[in-house]
C-alpha positions, 0 to 999 in steps of 0.5 A: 362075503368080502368087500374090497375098497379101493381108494382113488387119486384125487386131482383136487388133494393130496393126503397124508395119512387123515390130513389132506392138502390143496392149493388155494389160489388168491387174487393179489388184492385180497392177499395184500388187504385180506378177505374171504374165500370159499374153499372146497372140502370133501364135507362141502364148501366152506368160507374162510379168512384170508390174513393181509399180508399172506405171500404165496407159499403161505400154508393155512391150516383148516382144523377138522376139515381132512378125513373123517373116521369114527376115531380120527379127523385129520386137518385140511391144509391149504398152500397159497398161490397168488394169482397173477395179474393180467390184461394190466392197461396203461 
């Protein structure tokens, strides 16, 4: 018996060997005083701290949250982008 296993694009990740990356989308205030934000992994979500002063560009790297093998756990890594602010009143 053959198995063959196919692995599909994903629309959320991109990855390079065990290493996955994403964008993480942040709102301007917590970029500017840092905060939290809960960030999906493919092993769940999970709540991470976010530097004041992080730029969109910004690369954080998540250790041990890429793909999972019995030899290999790679990293997730996550480019920020600053959401844009909108419906701004007088």
């Amino acid at each position: 018996m053959y198995c063959v296993l196919k692995v599909q694009n994903s629309d959320l990740f991109k990855r390079q060997d065990y290493d996955l990356f994403t964008t993480l989308y942040v709102s301007p205030i917590t970029a500017s005083i840092g905060g939290d934000a809960e960030v999906y992994t493919p092993h769940g979500t999970i709540k991470i701290k976010i530097p004041a002063g992080t730029m969109t560009g910004k690369q954080l790297r998540v250790p041990g949250k890429g793909l999972k093998t019995p030899n290999v756990v790679g990293d997730l890594y996550l480019n920020v982008e600053i959401e844009p602010l909108v419906n701004l009143t007088n």
